[in-house]
N, C-alpha and C positions, 0 to 999 in steps of 0.2 A: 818250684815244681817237685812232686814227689817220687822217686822213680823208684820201683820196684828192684830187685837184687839182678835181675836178668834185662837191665836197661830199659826196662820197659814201665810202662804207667800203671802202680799200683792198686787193680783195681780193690784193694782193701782199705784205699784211700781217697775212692773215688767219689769226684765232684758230681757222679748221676745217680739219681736215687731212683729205682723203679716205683711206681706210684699206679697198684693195681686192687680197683675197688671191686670188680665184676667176681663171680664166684667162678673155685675156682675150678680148674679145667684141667682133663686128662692128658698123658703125656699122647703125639702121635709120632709115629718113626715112617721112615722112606729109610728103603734100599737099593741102592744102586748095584746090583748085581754082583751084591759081596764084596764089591771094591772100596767101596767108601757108604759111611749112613750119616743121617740127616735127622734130628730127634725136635719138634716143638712141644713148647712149654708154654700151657698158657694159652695157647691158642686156641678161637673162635674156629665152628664151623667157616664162616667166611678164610681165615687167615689160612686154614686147612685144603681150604679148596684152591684159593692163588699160591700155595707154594706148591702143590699138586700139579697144576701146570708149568707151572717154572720147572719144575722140574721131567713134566711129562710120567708120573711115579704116580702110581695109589700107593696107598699105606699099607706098610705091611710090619709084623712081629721084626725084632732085634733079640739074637741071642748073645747080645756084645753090646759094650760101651759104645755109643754113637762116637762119632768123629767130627760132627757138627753139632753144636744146640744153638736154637734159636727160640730166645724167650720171648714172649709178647705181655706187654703190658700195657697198662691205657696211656701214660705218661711217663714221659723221661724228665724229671726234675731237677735242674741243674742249682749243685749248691753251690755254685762261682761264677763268676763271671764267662761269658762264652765270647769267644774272640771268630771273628769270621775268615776262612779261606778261599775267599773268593763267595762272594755275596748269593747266602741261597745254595752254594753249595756243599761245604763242608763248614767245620765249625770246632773248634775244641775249648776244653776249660782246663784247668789245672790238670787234670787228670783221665779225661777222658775225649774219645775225637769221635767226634757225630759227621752222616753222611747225609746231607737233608735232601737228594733230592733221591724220588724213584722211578718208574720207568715211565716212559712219556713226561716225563720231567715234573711228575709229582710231588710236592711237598712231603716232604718224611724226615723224621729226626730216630736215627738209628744209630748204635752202636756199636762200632765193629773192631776189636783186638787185634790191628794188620801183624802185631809180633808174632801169634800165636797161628797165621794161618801156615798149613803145612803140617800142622801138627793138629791136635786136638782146638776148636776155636770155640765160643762162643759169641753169639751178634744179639743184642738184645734190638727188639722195634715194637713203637705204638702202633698198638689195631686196626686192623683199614686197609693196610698197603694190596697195590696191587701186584705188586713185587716186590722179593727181600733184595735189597740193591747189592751187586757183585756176585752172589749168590754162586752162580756158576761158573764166575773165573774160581772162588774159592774153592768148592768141591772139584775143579777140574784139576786145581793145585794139592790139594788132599790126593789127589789119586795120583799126580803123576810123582808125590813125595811117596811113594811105594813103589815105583817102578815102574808103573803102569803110564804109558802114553795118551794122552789126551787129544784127540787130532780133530780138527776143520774138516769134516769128509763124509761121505754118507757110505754105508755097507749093503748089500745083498746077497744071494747066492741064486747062481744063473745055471740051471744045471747040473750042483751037487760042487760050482765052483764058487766059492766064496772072493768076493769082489769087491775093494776097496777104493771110492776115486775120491780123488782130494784137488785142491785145489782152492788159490784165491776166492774171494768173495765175489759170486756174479760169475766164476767162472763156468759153472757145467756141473756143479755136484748134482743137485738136488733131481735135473734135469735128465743125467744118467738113470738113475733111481726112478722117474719116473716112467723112463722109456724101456726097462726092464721090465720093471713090473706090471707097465699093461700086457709083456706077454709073457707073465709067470713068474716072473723071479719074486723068491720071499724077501720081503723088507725085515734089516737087520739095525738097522739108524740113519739118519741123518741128522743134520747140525756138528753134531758132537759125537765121536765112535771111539772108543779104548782100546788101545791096542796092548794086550798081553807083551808081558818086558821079555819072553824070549820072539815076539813076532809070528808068534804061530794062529794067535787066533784076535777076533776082536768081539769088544760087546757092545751093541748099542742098548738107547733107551726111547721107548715111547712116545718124543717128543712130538708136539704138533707140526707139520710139516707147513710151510710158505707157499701156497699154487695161487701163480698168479693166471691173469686173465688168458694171456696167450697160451700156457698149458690147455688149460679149459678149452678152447679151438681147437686144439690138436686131438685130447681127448675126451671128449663128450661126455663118455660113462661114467667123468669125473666129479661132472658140473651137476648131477642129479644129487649126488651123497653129499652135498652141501645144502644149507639151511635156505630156504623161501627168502629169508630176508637179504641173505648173502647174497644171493642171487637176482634178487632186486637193484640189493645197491652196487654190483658191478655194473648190472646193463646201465642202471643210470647214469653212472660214471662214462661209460663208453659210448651212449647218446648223447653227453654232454663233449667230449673229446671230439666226437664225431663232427659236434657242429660247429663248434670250436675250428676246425681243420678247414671246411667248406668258408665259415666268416673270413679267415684270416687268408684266403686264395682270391675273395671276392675285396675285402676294403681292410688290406696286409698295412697293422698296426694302427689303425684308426676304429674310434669309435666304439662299437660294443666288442668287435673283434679286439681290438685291445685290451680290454678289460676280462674278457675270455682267458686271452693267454695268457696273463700274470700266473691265472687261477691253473693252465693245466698244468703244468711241471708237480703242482703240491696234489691233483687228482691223480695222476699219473703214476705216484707212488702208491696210491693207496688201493688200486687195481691189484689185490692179494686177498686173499682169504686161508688162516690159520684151521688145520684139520686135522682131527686124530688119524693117526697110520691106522688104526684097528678100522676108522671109519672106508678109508677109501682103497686098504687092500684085505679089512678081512681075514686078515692071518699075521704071522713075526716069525720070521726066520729062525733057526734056532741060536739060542745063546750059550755060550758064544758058539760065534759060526766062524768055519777056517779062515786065514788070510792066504789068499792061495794068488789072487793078481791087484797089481797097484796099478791106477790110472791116473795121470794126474794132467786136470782138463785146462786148459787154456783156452781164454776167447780171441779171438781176432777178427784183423779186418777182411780179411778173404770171405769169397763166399762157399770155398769148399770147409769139409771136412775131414780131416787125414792125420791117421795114427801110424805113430812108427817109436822102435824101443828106448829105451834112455835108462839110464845109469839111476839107479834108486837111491842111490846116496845123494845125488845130481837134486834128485825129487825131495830129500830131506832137508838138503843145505838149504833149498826157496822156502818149502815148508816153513822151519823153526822163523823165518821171519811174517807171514804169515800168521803164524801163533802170536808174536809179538803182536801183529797191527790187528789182531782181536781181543788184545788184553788192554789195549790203551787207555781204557778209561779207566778199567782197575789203577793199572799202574799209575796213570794220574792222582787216580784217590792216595794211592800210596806215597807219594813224593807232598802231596797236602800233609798226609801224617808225620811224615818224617820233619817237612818246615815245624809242622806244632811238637815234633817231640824229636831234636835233631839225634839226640842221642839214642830213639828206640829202635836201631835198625832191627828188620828181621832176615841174617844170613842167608835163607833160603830163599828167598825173592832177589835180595843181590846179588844170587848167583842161576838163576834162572835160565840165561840161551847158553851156559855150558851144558847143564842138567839136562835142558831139551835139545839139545844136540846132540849129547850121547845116546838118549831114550832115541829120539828118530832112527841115527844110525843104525842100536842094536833091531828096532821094529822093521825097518825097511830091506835092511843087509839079507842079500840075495834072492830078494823075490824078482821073479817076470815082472818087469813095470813099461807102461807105455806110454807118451804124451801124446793128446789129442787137440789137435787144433781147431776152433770150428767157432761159427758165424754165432753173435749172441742179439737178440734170441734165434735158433735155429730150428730145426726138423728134425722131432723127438721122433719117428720113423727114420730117419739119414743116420742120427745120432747111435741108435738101434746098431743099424745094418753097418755101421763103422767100427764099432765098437767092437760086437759080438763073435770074429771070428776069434779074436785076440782072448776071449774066455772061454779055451777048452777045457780039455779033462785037465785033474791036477797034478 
């Protein structure tokens, strides 16, 4: 194996050739709001339009070196033998390590440099994807290798108070954000929100927001600014559920009632529809917008709802892990890489929940924070009226 001077896989020596016949094609660059940028090379209207979303970003000018490139070619050519890590899903040769699978567990043979991420990377991938795979562990590692916090949390401002709630997956982010902003608060992010390394302000991005069916109950106004067909395939989903529920009360696990329920638990998931923020509030907070209160939401099994203060540091320590159990699968990719190349660690990844435990501490240390406990799914009107007295002035 031929290893580069900085323990890592030579790509001067590398066993993939890009093999690109289509003509050829202009650079396009994404900004993430100054903090990190994203440049394709190569790439198709289509390929321009799925990392568009991936990222929740239209294109825009770079007055700077990107921080990410990602080339697209029609073929990755391997001049070696390719050895598998785990069948279908990674893969390396002599000199380089492929990520085959992409989102929804698509076939994809891409190229990803784990030494180099943190710093400047490059990812080469053949045409098509519907997704660039890791994509946004890596650009949320670009940013937080600047100082800059990457957090699980959505933002608003409620009142001229800028509002940060975070929290587990499933726990109340998104759901907070929703119940704000049907009465006014500007949407500032959700999924993913940066938080400035002295704590004073955060940025979000565009990203398409998760509303599932029981939102839509709750808010009506919601369920029009979705597409005809969207709105076809939930009720069917929930005519189907519905009968599902009556079968399995009348002839419980027999018969077609049986064959029913196999099928809801995989319907049940898919009771969501992905939405631009521009679509369903019409407006974007300003960026960045203050960090002025932290919430960090909790579900449980009670059926009340009830907030009271807590130690922000308290709120960071759960957080950084958290961050961990949403980077799992990167990390996975990365421990694949390191088996194919034991000697190419890259320090910045192995030192990762000290890095984010400092960045939380310094973003959290001394703000108003409160934990909210509450019933999941709950009463985005309850969730409101519990919330809201805890975001005054600032």
């Amino acid at each position: 194996m031929q290893l580069g001077t900085q323990g890592r896989p030579d790509r001067s020596m590398a066993g993939l050739a890009p093999v690109n016949g289509s003509p050829a094609r202009e650079e396009v660059d994404f900004d993430l709001r100054g903090l990190a940028s994203v440049r394709l090379l190569g790439a198709s209207p289509t390929d321009v339009a799925a990392v568009g979303r991936q990222l929740g970003l239209v294109p825009a000018s770079l007055d700077r070196d990107p921080d990410i490139v990602i080339r697209f070619v029609e073929r990755l050519v391997t001049g070696s033998r390719i050895r598998y890590v785990g069948v279908g899903e990674a893969a390396f040769t002599d000199d380089a390590f492929l990520v085959l699978r992409s989102k929804h567990k698509a076939p994809a043979r891409v190229e990803i440099a784990f030494t180099q991420v943190g710093q400047s990377v490059e990812i080469v991938c053949e045409h098509g994807l519907p997704a660039v795979p890791f994509l946004i562990p890596i650009l949320n590692l670009t940013v937080l290798a600047r100082g800059v916090l990457p957090l699980h949390a959505s933002a608003f401002v409620h009142r001229g108070t800028g509002v940060v709630a975070t929290g587990w997956t499933k726990g109340g982010k998104t759901e907070a954000l929703l119940a704000f902003a049907a009465r006014g608060a500007e949407y500032v992010g959700d999924e993913w929100v940066y938080v400035t390394a002295d704590g004073s302000r955060v940025h979000g991005i565009p990203e398409p927001i998760r509303i599932w069916g029981w939102h839509l109950r709750q808010l009506p106004q919601y369920e029009a600014l979705i597409s005809g067909a969207d709105r076809t395939r939930l009720r069917a989903i929930e005519l189907f559920l519905g009968a599902e529920r009556a079968l399995r009360r009348v002839r419980p696990g027999r018969g077609p009632a049986g064959a029913l329920t196999g099928l809801a638990p995989l319907l049940n998931r898919q009771l969501f529809v992905d939405i631009e923020p521009a679509r369903l509030f019409g407006r974007v907070g300003p960026q960045p917008a203050t960090f002025d209160r932290l919430f960090f939401l909790v579900s449980s099994e009670s059926s009340e709802i009830d907030v009271e203060p807590v130690d922000p540091l308290d709120v960071g320590e759960r957080m950084l892990f958290s961050l961990q159990h949403e980077r799992l699968d990167f990390m996975a990719a990365y421990l694949k890489y390191r088996f194919s190349f034991p000697a190419a660690a890259n320090p910045f990844i192995e030192e990762l929940e000290e890095l984010e435990r400092k960045a939380l501490a310094r973003a959290f240390a001394g703000k108003p924070a409160f934990i909210v406990h509450h019933p999941y799914p709950c009463s985005l009107d309850a969730l409101f009226e519990a919330m809201s007295p805890y975001c005054g002035s600032r």
